[in-house]
Structure formats: structure tokens, C-alpha cells
C-alpha positions in Angstrom: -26.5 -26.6 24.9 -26.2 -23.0 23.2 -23.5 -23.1 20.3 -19.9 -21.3 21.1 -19.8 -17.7 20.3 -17.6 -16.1 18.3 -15.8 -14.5 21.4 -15.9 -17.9 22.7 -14.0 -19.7 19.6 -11.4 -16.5 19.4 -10.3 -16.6 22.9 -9.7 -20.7 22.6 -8.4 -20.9 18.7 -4.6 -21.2 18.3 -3.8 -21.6 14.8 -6.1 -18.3 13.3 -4.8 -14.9 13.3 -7.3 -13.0 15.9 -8.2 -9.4 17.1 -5.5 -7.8 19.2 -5.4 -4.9 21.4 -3.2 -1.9 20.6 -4.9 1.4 20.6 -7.7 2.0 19.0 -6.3 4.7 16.2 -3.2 2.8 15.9 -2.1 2.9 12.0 0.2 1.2 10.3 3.6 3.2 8.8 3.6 4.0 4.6 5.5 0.8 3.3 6.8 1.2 -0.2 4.6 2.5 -2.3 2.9 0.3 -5.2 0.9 1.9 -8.2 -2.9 1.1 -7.2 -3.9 -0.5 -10.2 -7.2 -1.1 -11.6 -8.5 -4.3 -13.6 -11.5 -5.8 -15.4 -11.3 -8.6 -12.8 -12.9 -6.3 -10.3 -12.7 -2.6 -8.4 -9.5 -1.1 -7.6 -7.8 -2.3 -5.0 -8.2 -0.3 -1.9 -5.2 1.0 -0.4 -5.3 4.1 2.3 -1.8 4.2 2.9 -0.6 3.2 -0.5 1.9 0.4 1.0 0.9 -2.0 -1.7 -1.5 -4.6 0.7 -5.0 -3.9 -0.1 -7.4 -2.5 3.2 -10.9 -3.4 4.8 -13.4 -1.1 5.6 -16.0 -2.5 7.4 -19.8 -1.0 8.2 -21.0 -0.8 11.7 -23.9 1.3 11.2 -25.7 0.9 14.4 -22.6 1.5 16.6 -22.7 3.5 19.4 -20.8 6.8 19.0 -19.7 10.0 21.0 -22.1 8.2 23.3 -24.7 8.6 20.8 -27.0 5.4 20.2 -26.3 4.2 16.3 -24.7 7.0 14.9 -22.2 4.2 13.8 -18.8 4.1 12.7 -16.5 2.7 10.0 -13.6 0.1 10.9 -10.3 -0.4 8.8 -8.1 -2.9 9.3 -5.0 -2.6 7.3 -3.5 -5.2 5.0 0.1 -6.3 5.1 2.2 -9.4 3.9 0.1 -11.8 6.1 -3.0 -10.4 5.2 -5.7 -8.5 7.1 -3.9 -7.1 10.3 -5.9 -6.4 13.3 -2.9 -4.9 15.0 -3.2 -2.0 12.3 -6.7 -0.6 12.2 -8.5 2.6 12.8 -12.4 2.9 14.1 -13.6 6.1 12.9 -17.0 8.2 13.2 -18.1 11.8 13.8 -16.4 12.1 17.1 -13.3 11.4 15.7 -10.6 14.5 15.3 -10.7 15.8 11.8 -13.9 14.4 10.8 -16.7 17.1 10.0 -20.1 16.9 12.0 -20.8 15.5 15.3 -22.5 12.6 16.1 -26.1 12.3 16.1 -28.5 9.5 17.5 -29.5 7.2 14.6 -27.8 8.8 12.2 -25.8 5.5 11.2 -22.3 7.3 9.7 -21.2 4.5 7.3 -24.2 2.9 6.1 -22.5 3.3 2.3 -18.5 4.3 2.0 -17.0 3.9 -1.6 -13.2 3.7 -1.9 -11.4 5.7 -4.5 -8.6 7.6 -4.9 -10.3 11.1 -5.3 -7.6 13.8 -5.5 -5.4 11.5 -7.5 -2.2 12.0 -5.1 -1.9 7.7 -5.1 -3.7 6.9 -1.5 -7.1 5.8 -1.6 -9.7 7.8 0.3 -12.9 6.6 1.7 -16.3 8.4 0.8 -19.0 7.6 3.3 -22.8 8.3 3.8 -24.9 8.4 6.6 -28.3 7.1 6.9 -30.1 9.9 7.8 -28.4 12.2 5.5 -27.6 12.0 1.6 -24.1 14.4 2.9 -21.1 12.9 1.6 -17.8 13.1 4.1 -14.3 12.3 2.2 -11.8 10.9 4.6 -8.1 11.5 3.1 -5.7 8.7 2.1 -1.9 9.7 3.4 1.4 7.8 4.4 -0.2 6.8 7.7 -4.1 5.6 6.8 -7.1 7.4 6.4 -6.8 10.9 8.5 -9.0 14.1 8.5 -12.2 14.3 6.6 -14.5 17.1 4.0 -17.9 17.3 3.6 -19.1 18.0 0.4 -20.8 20.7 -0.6 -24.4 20.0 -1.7 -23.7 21.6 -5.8 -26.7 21.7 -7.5 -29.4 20.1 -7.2 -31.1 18.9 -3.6 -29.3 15.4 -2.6 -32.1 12.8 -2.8 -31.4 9.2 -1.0 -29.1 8.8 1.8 -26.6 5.7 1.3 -27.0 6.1 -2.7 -23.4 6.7 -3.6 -20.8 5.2 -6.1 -17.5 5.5 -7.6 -16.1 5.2 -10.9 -13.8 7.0 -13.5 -16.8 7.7 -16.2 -15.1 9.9 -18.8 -12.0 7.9 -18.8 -9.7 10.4 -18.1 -7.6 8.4 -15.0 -9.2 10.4 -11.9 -11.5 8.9 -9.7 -15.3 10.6 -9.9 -18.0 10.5 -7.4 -21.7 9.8 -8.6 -24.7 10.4 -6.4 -28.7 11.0 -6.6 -30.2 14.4 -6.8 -33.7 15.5 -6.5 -35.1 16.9 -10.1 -38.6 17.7 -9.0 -38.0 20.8 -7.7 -38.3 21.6 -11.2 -41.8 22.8 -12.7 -41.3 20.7 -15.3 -39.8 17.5 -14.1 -40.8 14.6 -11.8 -38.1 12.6 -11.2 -34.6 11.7 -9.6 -31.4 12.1 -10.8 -27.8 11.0 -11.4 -25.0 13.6 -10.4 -21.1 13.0 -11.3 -18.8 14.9 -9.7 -15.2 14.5 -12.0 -12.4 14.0 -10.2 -9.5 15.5 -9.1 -11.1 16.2 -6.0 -9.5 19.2 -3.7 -9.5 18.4 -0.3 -11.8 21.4 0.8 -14.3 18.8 -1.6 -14.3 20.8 -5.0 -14.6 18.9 -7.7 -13.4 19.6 -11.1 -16.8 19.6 -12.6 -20.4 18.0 -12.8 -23.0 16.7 -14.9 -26.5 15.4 -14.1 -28.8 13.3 -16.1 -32.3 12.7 -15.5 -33.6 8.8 -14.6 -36.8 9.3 -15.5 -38.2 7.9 -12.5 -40.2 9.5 -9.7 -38.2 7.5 -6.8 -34.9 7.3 -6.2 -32.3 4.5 -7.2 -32.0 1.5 -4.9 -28.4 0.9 -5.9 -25.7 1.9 -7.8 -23.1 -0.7 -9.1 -20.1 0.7 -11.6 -17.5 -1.1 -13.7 -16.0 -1.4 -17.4 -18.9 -3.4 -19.2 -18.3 -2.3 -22.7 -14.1 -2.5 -22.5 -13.9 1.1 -23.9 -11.9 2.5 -20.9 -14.4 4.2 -19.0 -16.8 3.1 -16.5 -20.5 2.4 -16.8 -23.3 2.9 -14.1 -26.1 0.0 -13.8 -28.8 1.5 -11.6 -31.6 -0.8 -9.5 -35.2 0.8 -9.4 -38.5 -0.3 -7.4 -42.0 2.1 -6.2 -43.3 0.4 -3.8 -43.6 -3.3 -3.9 -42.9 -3.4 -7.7 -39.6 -3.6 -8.9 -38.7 -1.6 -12.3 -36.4 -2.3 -14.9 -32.5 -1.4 -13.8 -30.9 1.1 -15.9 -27.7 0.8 -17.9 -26.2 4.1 -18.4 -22.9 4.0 -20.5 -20.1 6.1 -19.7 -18.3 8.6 -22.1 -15.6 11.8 -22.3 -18.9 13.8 -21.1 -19.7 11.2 -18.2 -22.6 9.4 -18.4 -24.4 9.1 -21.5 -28.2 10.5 -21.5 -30.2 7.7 -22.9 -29.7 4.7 -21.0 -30.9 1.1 -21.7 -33.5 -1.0 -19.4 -32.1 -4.2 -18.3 -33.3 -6.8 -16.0 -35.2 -5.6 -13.0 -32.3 -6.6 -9.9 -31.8 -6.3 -6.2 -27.9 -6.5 -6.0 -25.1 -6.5 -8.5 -21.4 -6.6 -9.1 -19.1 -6.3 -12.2 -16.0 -8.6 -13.3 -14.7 -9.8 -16.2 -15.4 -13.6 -15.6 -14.7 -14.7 -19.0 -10.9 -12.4 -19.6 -12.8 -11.0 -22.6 -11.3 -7.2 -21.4 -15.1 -6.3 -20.8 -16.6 -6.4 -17.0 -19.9 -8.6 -16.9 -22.5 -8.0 -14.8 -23.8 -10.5 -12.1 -27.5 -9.9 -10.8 -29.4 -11.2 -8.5 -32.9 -11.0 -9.7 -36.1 -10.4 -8.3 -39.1 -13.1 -8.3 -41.9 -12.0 -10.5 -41.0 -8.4 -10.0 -41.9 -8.0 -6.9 -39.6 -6.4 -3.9 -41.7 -7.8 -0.9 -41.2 -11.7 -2.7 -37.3 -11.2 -1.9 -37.1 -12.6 1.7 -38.7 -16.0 0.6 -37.2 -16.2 -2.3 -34.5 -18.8 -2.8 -32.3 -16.5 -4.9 -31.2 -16.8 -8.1 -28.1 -14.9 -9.7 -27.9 -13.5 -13.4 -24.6 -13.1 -15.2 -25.3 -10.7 -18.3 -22.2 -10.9 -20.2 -20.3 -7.2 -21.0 -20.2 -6.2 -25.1 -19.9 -3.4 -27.2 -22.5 -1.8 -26.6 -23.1 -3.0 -22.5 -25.1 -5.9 -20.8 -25.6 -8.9 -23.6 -29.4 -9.4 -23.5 -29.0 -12.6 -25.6 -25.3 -14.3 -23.9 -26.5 -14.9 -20.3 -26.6 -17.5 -17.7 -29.0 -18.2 -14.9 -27.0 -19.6 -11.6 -28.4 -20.6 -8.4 -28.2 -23.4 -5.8 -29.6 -26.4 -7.9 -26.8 -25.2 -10.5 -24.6 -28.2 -11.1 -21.4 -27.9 -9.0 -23.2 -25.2 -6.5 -22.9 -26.2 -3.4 -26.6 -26.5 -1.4 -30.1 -26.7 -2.6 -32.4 -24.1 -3.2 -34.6 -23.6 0.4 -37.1 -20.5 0.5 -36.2 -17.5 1.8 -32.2 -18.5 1.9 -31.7 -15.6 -0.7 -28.6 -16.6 -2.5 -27.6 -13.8 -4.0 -28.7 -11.4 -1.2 -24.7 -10.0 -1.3 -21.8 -10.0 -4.4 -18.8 -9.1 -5.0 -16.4 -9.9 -7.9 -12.8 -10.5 -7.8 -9.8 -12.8 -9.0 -9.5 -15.2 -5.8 -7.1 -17.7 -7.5 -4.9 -15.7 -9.6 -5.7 -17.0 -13.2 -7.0 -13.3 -14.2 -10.9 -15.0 -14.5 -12.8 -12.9 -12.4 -15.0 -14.8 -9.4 -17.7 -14.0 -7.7 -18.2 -14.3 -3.8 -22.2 -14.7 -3.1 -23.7 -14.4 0.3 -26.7 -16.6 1.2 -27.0 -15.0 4.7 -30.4 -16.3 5.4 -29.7 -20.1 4.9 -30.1 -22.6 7.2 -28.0 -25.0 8.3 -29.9 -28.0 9.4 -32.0 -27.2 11.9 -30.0 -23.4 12.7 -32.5 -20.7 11.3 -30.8 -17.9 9.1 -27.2 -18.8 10.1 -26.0 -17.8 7.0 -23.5 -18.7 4.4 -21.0 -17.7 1.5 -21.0 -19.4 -1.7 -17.5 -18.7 -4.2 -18.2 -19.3 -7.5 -15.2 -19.2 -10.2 -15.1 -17.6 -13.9 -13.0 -19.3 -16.6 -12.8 -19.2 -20.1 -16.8 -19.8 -20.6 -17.8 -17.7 -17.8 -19.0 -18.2 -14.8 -20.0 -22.3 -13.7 -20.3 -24.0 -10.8 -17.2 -26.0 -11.5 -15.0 -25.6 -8.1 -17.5 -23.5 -6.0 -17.1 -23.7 -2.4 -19.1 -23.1 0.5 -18.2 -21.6 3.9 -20.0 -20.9 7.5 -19.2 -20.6 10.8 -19.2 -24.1 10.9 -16.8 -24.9 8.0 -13.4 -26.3 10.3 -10.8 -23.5 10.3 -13.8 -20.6 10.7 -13.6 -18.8 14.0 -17.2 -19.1 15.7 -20.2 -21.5 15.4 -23.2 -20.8 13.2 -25.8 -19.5 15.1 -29.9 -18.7 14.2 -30.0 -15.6 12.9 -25.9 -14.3 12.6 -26.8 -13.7 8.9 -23.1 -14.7 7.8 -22.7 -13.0 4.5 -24.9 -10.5 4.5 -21.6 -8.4 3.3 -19.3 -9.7 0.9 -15.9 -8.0 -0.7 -13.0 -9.6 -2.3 -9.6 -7.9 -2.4 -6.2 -8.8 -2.3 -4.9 -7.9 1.6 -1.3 -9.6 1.4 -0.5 -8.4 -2.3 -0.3 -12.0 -3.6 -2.2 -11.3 -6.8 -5.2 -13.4 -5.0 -8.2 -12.0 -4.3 -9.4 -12.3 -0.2 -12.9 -12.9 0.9 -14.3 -10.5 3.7 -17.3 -11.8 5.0 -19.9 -9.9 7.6 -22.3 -11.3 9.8 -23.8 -8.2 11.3 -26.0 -9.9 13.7 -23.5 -12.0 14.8 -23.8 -12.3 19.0 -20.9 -11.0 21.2 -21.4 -9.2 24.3 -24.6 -7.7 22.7 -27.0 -8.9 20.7 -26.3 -7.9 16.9 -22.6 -6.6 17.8 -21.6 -8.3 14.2 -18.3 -10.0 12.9 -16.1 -9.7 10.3 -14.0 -12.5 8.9 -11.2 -12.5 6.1 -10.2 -15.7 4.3 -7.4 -15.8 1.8 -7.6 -16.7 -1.4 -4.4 -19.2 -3.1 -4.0 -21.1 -6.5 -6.7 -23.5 -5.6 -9.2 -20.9 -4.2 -10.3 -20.0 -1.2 -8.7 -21.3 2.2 -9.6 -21.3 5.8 -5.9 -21.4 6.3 -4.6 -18.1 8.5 -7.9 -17.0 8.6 -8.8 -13.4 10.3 -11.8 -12.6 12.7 -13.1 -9.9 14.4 -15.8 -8.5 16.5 -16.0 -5.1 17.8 -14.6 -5.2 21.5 -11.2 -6.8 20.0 -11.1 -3.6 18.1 -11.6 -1.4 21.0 -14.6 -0.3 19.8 -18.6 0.3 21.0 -20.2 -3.2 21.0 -23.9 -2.6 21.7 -25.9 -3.1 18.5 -23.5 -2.1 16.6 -23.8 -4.4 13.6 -20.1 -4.9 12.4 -20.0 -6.4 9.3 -22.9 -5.0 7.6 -21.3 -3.7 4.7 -17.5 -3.1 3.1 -16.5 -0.1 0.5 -17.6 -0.2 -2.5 
């Protein structure tokens, strides 16, 4: 007998909070506004309509849009005082009013959004990348959720690398900046990409108060950008992932300063994914890696995964105060299997409230028994030595209080993000499983779990699939990425 689908589970569960059907741009009211603060514990809290509850903004690249097949769309659903609130949500792509551009066949509109406040007036606004394009689009932050959008202009420099976008605040000064690749070998003299801030405050006809661009050094593009606090000095730092070809290259860790960032960064560990948090309440972020096997990019689907955790110092990334973490770690729930790629996702946060930051880590190719590539989500928990595998859980769609049944090939947690939807100063747990079966094949999930003293619970948890936010089902993927 073929397991329950998730539209199966929702439509007979009783005691989880599920999808519900007002209209599909209905957004929630300004509350009373809350400073958005920032910590070492993780990224800012994301909060369009600055009502205090943290927001979700969920990736469904391959949604159909304008009637245009995966020109994709972004869905937010709105926190409140009992968390993630279906009821409150917005679905938004290039056919939506206010947003710049039109929708285009394959163009995938939200393959990367980043959350920042960028003109500094308190609401968070949403930056979000295509797939086909490098074009950045800013959607505005206001009173009643994300509404009207700019596109950037280009600057100087060709953009180089669609969905290659990050946010930080690198010189310090309290605004939000924007960072980005550009294309240096338009130059004579120079074969190689680079790294573009834009300094924030942000206008909202997308002028930015300034730029600077430093070279990489390398003839391809980043593979990812990851930003946070590493050295505790008050300004961000940038850790960029490289590869050409099948072979990985040392990541990059570029330190920021009152100029932005610095010129002469430092090779670190070669790295697929990473995140930042301050597991250890040291006041400096530490960077968790997932690294690659023998330094090879085509070995990552079979590999087991293993994370890194290079501890934040002075002067960044601690080459010599590291640990190695992975499903044979004491504590970790699982045992390492080929190709279950723990590590695949992160995300740092503080899910119990003891100002340690944790780490969420998606295995989304692990198998459960016999179920191929169901997927899974491993929380792991810093304390005063770091990170451990003291108290780490384990969820799937087969954990009791999860909405759904695990399924070959849903891929649950191949997105991760924690952030704190109810305000209770405990980080929340979205989950994706973008090939996650509803009416379609690959029409994707999303699920929220709450975070409490003791960690994470399956308590009140939220679910949704595409039709139970009135939006395009076929292939659309839901759940294959959060903001940044």
C-alpha cells in the first residue's frame, strides 16, 4: 500500500495547525512594533511587517506563474503569537502588482531571496534572484507585509551568477548592505569574478549609498555566499564557496571593515554549504561547514556528509579550534549511509533560549529503512564547549506529530531555517521537502516546528503545500529554499 500523502495526513490531522483558505494576498495588519534585533546566535530576525513575530519566506522556484511554466514564486507566511500563520500569507512573483518584470518560462523568480532591512525604515524587505538572471528585485517591508518591488540597477560591473546573493552590514555602520558577484574579465587585465557591496540605506527606486568591489581571484564564479560576525568586531564577514569543474577550491574568508570588505582574504576549507552562529556565547559567530570528500564536487551525492565547525577569533575562522561532526558522532542521531549527505542544508539559531546558538542540519537524502531519499533533519545544540551531539534530535515525516508520511524521494530537508515565528526568544525550525508529492509530482511542502526550553517540539506544528496556499501546484517545488 502507497504511504499517506501529505494532503492526505492534513485533511485527517486534528491537533496540528494546517493551511487555510482566505485569499491568496491576504496580509496580516502592523501589530506593535518591536526593534528587529540582530544577534551572534544567528541572522536577524525576519520581520516584513515589523509586528515583532518573525516571517517565512519559502522558495518555489519551479512554480507555475502568469501561466508561465517555472517562472516560480516566493510564499510568506506571517508569524504571530502562535507561530507560523497560514491564515496570513502572501504568494508573490512577477505577475504580481507592483513587482517589476513579467514572468518568463523557466526563469525560476526566487531561486535565492535574502531578508534585510535595506532602507533602514524598521520593516524587513526581501531581495530575490531569479535563475536565469543575476537581476536583483527588492520587495518593500511596510505596516501590512511585503508590497511593491525595485529592480536594481546593474552599477558597475556585468552581474556574473544568477542566485549568488547575500546580505550583511560589512562596514558596521547599522544599515543593511547587499553583496553580489560581478564579472571582472571584461577587463584586459583581469580574469576573474568579483564581489560587489552595495552600502545600505537603500532608496526604494534601488540606489544605494555606495559600492565597492574586490577581486576573488578566481576565473568562476562563487558557489555560495554565507555572512555573519566571525571575528566579534561589529561588522560582518563574507565566507565564499568555490569549485571549476569537478574540483572544489579553497572557500574564501573575506573580513569585513569601515571600507566593506577587506581585499586580501584568507583560504579556508574547501565547503559545499555553511552557516554562522555563535555556538559557544564567546560574542564571535562560528562557522559550520559541510565539507567536501577529497575535494571533489561530483563525490557529494554519495557522500555520507560530514559537517565542520571552525570556531570565530580575532582574526576569523580558527584553523587550529575545530570539530568534525557527523552521524557516527556520539549523541547524533543515525549512522552514516552513502549518499545521505548530512550536511546537504544548515542553518544556525538559538532553538531553546539559552543564547547557545544551534544548528538545524538537513540529511534530505537519507533513507529510512527501506524508503529511498525520504529525507531528514538532524538539530544539533551549542553550549559552553561548542557544538556536541549531546540532546540532538531527529525528525521526518514519520516522527508522530509530523503532518505526512515519508515517502522515496520527498527530500525532507533539503531547506532548513531557524527563526523565532511566535516571539518567544526560541528559535523555530522550517523545514522543505521540495519534492514532496501533492496533486503533482514535486509540488513541495513546508513544515514549521517550534522550538521550547527543551528544544524542538512536534507540538502545534505547521504544514503546508502549495494548493492550501492558493497557489500553482504543478512542479512547483515549495520548500526548496528560505531567505537568507
Amino acid at each position: 500500500m502507497r504511504p499517506r500523502s501529505l494532503s492526505t495526513v492534513a485533511r485527517c490531522a486534528t491537533v496540528v495547525a494546517l493551511v487555510t483558505t482566505p485569499a491568496l494576498l491576504a496580509a496580516p495588519s502592523a501589530g506593535a512594533a518591536e526593534a528587529r534585533t540582530t544577534t551572534a546566535a544567528g541572522a536577524p530576525r525576519t520581520d516584513f511587517n515589523n509586528d515583532g513575530f518573525a516571517d517565512v519566506a519559502v522558495s518555489a522556484p519551479t512554480g507555475t506563474a502568469g501561466g508561465k511554466a517555472k517562472a516560480g514564486y516566493v510564499a510568506v507566511v506571517y508569524g504571530s503569537a502562535s507561530g507560523a500563520d497560514t491564515a496570513h500569507r502572501q504568494v508573490i512573483s512577477r505577475a504580481t502588482e507592483g513587482v517589476p518584470g513579467d514572468p518568463a518560462a523557466s526563469a525560476r523568480f526566487g531561486s535565492r531571496t535574502v531578508a534585510r532591512d535595506l532602507d533602514g525604515d524598521g520593516y524587513t524587505d526581501l531581495a530575490v534572484q531569479t535563475g536565469d538572471s543575476p537581476a536583483i528585485t527588492v520587495l518593500w517591508g511596510s505596516a501590512n507585509g511585503l508590497s511593491g518591488g525595485t529592480q536594481l540597477p546593474a552599477g558597475d560591473g556585468d552581474a556574473f551568477g544568477a542566485g549568488i546573493i547575500a546580505g550583511g552590514d560589512f562596514n558596521g555602520d547599522g544599515q543593511a548592505d547587499l553583496v553580489d558577484v560581478v564579472d571582472l574579465r571584461a577587463s584586459e587585465d583581469n580574469e576573474s569574478a568579483g564581489l560587489r557591496v552595495r552600502f545600505g540605506p537603500f532608496t526604494r527606486d534601488g540606489a544605494a549609498a555606495g559600492s565597492a568591489t574586490v577581486d576573488t581571484g578566481k576565473i568562476d564564479r562563487p558557489t555560495s555566499l554565507t555572512v555573519g560576525d566571525i571575528t566579534g568586531d561589529g561588522k560582518d564577514d563574507l565566507f565564499s564557496t568555490h569549485a571549476f569543474e569537478e574540483d572544489a577550491e579553497p572557500s574564501l574568508f573575506w573580513k569585513g571593515g569601515t571600507d566593506g570588505l577587506g581585499k586580501t582574504p584568507t583560504s579556508i576549507v574547501a565547503a559545499a554549504t555553511a552557516t554562522v552562529g555563535d555556538l559557544d556565547k564567546d560574542g564571535r559567530g562560528d562557522l559550520i561547514v559541510r565539507t567536501i570528500p577529497s575535494n571533489i564536487v561530483e563525490n557529494l551525492p554519495y557522500d555520507h556528509g560530514t559537517i565542520k565547525v571552525l570556531y570565530g577569533s580575532a582574526s576569523g575562522p580558527s584553523t587550529t579550534r575545530t570539530r568534525v561532526i557527523d552521524q557516527n558522532t556520539a549523541g547524533v542521531p543515525g549512522i552514516n549511509e552513502d549518499g545521505d549527505q548530512f550536511g546537504s542544508s544548515l542553518s544556525a539559531g538559538d532553538v531553546n533560549g539559552d543564547g547557545y546558538a544551534d544548528v538545524a542540519v538537513g540529511i534530505p537524502d537519507e533513507d529510512l529503512d527501506s524508503v529511498k531519499d525520504a529525507g531528514s533533519v538532524v538539530q544539533l545544540y551549542g553550549g559552553a564547549g561548542g557544538l556536541t551531539g549531546t540532546g540532538a534530535q531527529a525528525f521526518t515525516q514519520d516522527t508522530a506529530g509530523v503532518p505526512g508520511a515519508a515517502e522515496a524521494g520527498d527530500r525532507f530537508g533539503a531547506a532548513v531555517r531557524l527563526g523565532d515565528t511566535n516571539s518567544d526568544g526560541k528559535a523555530d525550525l522550517s523545514a522543505g521537502a521540495p519534492d514532496e508529492d501533492g496533486a503533482y509530482t514535486s509540488s513541495g511542502a513546508a513544515w514549521v516546528l517550534r522550538g521550547r526550553t527543551g528544544g524542538l517540539t512536534t507540538d502545534g506544528v505547521v504544514s503546508f503545500g502549495p494548493s492550501g496556499l492558493g497557489a500553482p501546484e504543478a512542479d512547483a517545488a515549495l520548500g526548496s529554499d528560505f531567505q537568507h
